[in-house]
N, C-alpha and C positions, 0 to 999 in steps of 0.2 A: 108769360112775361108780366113783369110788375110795373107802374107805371105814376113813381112818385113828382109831385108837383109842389113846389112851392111856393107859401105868398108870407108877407107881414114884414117886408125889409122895410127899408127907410131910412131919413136922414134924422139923428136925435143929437141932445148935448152928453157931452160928459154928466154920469150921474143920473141919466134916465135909463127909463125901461122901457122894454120891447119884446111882442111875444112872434116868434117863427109859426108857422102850420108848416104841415106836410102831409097832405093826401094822396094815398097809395090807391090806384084803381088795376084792375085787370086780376093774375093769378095771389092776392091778397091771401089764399089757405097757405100758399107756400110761403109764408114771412116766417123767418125765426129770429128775425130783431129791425131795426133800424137805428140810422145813425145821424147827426149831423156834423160835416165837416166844415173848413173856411179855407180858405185861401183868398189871403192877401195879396198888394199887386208885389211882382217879382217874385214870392212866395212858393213855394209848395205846400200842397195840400195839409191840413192839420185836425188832425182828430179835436173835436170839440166834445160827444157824448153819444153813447150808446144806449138804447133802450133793445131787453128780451119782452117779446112781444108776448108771450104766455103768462110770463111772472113779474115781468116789470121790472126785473132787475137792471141795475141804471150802471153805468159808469162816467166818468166826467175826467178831461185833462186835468190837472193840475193847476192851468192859469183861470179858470172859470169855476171850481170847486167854492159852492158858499156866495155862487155870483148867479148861477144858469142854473131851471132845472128843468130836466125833461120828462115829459107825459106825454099819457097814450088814451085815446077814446076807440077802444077795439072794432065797436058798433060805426063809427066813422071813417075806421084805417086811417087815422089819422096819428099824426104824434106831432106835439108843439115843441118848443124850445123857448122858455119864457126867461129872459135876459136881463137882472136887475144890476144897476151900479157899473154902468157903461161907461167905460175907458175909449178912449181913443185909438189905443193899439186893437180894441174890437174891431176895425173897420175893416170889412173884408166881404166878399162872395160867400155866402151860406148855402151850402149843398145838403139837399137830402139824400141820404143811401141806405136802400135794402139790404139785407143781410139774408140769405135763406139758408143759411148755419151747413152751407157744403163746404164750405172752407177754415180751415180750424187755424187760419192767422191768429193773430192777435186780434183785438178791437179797433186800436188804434189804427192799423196801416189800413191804406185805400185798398189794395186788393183783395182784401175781402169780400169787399162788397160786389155785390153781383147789379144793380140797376142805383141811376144816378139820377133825379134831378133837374133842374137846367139854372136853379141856382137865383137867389134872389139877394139884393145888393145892402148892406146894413153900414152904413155912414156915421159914427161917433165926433161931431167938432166937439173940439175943447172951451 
């Protein structure tokens, strides 16, 4: 089992930044990416970005492209999410998710991911 945790939520303005962590402890060889999702209240789950863990290769929603980018410090199992030019509609529950590449969904959809999280709270007032 993998055993992702999250920290760096909080309450910011419109227009600040903010960086996510997410440290991965336990079977860490079996990673073949991570992700982070949001979910807003009422909401369903939303793909925010993908990191491959070998090469780094990134993906990003559409509403966070040129806003959010994601890294990884391999030697930490860690991967951030550093969140510049914070909107309001930002405000949501940030989950971290493993990916150990047995599932050949897309990126975006949640079932992919095989370990979750428990999700840390990011607050945007205007």
């Amino acid at each position: 089992q993998v055993h992702p945790v999250e920290s760096g939520g909080g309450l910011v303005q419109a227009g600040d930044s903010l960086r996510l962590s997410c440290e991965a402890s336990g079977r860490t060889d079996a990673m073949f990416g991570m992700a982070w999702f949001r979910q807003a209240p009422g909401k369903a789950y939303d793909f925010v970005s993908h990191i491959t863990w070998n090469d780094g290769t990134t993906h990003y929603a559409d509403s966070v492209k040129g806003r959010f980018a994601i890294s990884k410090d391999n030697a930490r199992n860690t991967v951030y999410l550093q969140m510049n030019s914070l909107k309001p509609e930002d405000t949501a529950i940030y989950y971290c998710a493993v990916d150990l590449g047995l599932n050949l969904r897309p990126y975006r959809e949640y079932v992919r991911y095989d370990y979750w999280g428990q999700g840390t709270q990011v607050t945007v007032s205007s």
